[in-house]
TIVO-2410 file (N, C-alpha, C; in nm, 3 decimals):
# residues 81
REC num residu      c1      c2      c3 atome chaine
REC   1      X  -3.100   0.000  -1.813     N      A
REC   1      X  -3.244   0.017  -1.814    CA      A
REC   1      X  -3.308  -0.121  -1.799     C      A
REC   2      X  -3.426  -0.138  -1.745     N      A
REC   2      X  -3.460  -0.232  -1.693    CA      A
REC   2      X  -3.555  -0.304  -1.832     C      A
REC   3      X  -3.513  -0.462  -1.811     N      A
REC   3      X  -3.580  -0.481  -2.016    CA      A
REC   3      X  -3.720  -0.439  -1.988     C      A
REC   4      X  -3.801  -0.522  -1.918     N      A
REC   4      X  -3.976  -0.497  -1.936    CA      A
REC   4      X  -3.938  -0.333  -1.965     C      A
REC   5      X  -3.862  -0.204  -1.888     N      A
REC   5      X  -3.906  -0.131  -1.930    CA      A
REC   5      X  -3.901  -0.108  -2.067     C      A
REC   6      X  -3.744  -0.141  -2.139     N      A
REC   6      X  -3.744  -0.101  -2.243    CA      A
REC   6      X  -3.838  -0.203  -2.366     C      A
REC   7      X  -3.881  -0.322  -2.342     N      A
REC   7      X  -3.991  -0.362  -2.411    CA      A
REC   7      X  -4.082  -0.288  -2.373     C      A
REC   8      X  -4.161  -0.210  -2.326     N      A
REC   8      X  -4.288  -0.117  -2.323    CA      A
REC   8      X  -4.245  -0.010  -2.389     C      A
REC   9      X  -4.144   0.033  -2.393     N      A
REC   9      X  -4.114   0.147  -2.439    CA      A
REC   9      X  -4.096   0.174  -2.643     C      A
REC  10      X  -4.025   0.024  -2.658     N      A
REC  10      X  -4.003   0.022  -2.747    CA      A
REC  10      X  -4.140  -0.049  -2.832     C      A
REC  11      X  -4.237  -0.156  -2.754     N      A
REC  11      X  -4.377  -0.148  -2.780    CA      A
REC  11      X  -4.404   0.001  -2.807     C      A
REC  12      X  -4.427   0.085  -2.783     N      A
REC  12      X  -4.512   0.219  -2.758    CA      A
REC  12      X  -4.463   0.292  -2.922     C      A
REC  13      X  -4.289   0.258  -2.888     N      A
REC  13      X  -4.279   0.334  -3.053    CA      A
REC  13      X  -4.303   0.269  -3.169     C      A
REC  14      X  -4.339   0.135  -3.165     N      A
REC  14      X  -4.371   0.045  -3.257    CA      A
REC  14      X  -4.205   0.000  -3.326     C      A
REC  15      X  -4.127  -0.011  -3.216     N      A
REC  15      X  -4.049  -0.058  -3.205    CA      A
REC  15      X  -3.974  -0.267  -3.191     C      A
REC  16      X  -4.090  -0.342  -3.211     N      A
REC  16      X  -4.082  -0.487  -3.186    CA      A
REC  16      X  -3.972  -0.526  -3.232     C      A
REC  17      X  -4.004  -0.528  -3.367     N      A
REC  17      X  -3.919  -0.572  -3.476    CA      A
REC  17      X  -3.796  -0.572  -3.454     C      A
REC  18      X  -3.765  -0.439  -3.431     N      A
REC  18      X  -3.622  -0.392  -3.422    CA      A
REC  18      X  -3.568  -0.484  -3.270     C      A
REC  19      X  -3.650  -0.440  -3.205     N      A
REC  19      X  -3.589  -0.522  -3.044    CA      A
REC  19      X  -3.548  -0.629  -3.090     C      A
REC  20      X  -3.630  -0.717  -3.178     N      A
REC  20      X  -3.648  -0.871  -3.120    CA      A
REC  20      X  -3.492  -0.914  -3.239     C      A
REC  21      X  -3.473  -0.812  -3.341     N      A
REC  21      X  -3.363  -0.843  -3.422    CA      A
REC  21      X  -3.246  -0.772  -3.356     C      A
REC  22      X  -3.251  -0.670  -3.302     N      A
REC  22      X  -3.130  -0.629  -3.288    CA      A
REC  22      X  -3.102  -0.568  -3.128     C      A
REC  23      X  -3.163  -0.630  -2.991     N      A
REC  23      X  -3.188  -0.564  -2.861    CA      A
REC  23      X  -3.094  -0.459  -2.864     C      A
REC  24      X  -2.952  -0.530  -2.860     N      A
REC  24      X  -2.837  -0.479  -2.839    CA      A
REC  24      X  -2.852  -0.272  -2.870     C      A
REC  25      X  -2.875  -0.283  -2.980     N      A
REC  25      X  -2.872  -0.165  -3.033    CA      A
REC  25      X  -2.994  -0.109  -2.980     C      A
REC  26      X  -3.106  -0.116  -2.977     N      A
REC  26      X  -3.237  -0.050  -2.900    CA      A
REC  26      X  -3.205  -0.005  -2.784     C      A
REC  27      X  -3.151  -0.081  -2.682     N      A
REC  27      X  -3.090  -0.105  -2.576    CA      A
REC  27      X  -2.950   0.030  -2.554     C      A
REC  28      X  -2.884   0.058  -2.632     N      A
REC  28      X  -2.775   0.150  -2.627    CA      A
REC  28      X  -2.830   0.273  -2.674     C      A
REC  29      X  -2.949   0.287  -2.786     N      A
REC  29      X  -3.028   0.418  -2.819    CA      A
REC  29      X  -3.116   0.401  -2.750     C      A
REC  30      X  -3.185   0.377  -2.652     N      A
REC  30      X  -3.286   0.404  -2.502    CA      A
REC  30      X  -3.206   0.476  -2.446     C      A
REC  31      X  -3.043   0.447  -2.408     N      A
REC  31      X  -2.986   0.502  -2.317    CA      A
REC  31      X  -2.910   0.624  -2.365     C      A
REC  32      X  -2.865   0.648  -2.453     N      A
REC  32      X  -2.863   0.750  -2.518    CA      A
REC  32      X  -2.955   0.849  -2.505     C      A
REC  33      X  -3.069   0.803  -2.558     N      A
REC  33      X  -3.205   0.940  -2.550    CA      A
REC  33      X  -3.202   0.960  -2.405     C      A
REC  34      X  -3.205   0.866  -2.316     N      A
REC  34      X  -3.232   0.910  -2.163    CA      A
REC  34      X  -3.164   1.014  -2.122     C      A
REC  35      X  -3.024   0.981  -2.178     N      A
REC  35      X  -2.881   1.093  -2.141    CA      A
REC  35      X  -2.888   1.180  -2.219     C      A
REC  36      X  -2.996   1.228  -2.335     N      A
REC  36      X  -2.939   1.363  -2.365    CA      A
REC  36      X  -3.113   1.409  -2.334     C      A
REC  37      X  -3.256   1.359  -2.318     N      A
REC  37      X  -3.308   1.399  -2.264    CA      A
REC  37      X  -3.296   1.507  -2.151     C      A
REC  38      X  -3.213   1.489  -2.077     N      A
REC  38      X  -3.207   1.571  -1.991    CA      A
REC  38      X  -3.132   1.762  -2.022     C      A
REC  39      X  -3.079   1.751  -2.113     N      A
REC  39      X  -3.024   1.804  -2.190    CA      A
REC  39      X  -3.088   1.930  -2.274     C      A
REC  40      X  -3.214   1.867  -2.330     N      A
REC  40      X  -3.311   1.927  -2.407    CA      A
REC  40      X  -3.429   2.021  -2.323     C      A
REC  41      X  -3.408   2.195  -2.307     N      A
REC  41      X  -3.522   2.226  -2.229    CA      A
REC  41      X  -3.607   2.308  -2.306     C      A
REC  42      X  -3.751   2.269  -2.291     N      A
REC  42      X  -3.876   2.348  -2.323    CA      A
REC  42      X  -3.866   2.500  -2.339     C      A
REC  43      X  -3.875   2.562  -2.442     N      A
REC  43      X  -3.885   2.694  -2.426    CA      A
REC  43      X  -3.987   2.722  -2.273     C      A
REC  44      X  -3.957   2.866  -2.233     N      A
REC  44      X  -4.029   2.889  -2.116    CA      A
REC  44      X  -4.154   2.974  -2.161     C      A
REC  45      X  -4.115   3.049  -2.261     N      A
REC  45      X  -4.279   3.077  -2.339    CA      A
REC  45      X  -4.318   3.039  -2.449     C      A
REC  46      X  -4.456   2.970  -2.473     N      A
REC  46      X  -4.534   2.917  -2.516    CA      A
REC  46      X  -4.562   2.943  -2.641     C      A
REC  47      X  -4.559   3.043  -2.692     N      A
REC  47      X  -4.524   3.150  -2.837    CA      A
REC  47      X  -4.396   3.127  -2.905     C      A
REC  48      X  -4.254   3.069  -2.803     N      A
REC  48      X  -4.154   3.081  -2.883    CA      A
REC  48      X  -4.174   2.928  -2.966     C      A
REC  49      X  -4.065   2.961  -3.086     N      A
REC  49      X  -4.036   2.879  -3.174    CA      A
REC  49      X  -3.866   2.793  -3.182     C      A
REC  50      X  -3.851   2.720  -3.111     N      A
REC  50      X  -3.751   2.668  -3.104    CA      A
REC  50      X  -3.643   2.668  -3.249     C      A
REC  51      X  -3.699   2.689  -3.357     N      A
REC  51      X  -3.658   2.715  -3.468    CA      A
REC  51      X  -3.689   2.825  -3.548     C      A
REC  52      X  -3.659   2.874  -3.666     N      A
REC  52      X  -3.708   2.973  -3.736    CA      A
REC  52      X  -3.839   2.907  -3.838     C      A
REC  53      X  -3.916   3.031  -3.810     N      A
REC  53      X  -4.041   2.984  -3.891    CA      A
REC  53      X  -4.017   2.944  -3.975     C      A
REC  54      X  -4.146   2.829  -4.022     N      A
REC  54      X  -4.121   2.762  -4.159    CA      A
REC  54      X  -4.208   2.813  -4.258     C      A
REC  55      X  -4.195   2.903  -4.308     N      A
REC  55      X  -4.302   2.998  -4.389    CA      A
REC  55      X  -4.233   2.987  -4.540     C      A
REC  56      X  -4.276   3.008  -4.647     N      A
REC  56      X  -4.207   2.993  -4.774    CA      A
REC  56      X  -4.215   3.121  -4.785     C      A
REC  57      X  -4.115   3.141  -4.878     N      A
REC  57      X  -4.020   3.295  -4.922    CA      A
REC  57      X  -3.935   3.349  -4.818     C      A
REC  58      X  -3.966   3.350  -4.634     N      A
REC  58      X  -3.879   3.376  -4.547    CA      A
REC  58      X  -3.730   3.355  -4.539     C      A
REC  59      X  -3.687   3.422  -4.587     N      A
REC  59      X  -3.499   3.376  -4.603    CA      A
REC  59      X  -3.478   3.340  -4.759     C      A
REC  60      X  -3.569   3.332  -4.844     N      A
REC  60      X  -3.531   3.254  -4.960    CA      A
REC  60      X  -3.495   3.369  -5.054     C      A
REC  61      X  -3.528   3.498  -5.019     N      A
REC  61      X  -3.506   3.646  -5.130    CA      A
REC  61      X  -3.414   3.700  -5.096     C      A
REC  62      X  -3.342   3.747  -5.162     N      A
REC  62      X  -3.260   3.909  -5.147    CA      A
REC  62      X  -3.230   3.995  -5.219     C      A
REC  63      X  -3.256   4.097  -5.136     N      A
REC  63      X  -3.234   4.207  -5.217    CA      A
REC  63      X  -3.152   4.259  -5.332     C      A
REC  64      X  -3.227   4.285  -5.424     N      A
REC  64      X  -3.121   4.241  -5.553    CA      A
REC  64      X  -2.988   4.368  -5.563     C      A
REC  65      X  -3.027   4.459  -5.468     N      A
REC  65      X  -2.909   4.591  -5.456    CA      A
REC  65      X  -2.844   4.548  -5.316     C      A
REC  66      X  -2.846   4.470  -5.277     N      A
REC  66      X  -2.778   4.394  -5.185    CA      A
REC  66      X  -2.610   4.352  -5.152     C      A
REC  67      X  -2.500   4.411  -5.085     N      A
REC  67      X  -2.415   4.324  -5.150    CA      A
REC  67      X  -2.372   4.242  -5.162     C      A
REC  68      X  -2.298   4.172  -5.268     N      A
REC  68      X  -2.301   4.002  -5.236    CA      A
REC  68      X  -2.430   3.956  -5.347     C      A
REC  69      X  -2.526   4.026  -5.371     N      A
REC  69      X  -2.660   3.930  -5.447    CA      A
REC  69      X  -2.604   3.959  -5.586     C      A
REC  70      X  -2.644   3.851  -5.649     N      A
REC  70      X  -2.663   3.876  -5.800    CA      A
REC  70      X  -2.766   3.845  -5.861     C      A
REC  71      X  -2.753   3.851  -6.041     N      A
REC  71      X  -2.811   3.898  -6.080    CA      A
REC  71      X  -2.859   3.767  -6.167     C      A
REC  72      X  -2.990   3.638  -6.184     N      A
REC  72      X  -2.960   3.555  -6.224    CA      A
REC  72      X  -2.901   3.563  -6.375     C      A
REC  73      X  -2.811   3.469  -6.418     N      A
REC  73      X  -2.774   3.489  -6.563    CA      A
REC  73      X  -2.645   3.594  -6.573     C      A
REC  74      X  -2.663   3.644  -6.463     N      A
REC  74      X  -2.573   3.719  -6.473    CA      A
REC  74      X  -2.386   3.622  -6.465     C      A
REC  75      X  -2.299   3.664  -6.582     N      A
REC  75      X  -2.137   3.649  -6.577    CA      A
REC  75      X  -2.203   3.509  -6.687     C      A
REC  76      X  -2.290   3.438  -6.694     N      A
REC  76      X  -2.336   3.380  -6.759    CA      A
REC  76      X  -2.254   3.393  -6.913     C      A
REC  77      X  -2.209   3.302  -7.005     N      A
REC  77      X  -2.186   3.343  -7.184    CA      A
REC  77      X  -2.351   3.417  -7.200     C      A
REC  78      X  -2.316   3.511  -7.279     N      A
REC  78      X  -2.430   3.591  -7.380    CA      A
REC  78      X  -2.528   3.658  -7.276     C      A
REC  79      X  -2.500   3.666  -7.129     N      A
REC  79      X  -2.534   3.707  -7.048    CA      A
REC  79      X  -2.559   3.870  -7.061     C      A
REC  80      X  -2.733   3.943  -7.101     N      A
REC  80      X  -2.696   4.090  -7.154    CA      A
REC  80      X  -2.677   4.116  -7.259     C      A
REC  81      X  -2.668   4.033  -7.310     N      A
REC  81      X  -2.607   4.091  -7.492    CA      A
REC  81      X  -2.785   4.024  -7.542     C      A
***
């Protein structure tokens, strides 16, 4: 990669610091992101969520007649008694 570019680039992420101490390494993660950039594609509709929603309680419950769920406290000493 060409330096001016990667000094603008690494200007832009507020990246200086790091260049001016360590190029070497800025320099090998520029080229990295470039190569897996290509890699990474945009959902094609606009609605999707590349991940699962981040909503609280979604995934965090289950059904307590479920199998596999228990019961908190439950196998617990004095657990019921």
């Amino acid at each position: 990669m060409d330096r001016t570019l990667l000094a603008a680039l690494a200007q832009a992420a507020g990246l200086d610091k790091a260049l001016a101490e360590f190029p070497e390494d800025v320099a090998a993660a520029a080229a990295q992101a470039r190569g897996t950039a290509g890699a990474i594609h945009a959902p094609t509709d606009p609605a999707a969520e590349p991940w699962p929603p981040m909503r609280p309680g979604v995934g965090l419950t289950r059904d307590p007649g479920a199998p596999g769920a228990s019961t908190p406290g439950a196998g617990a000493p004095g657990a019921g008694t």
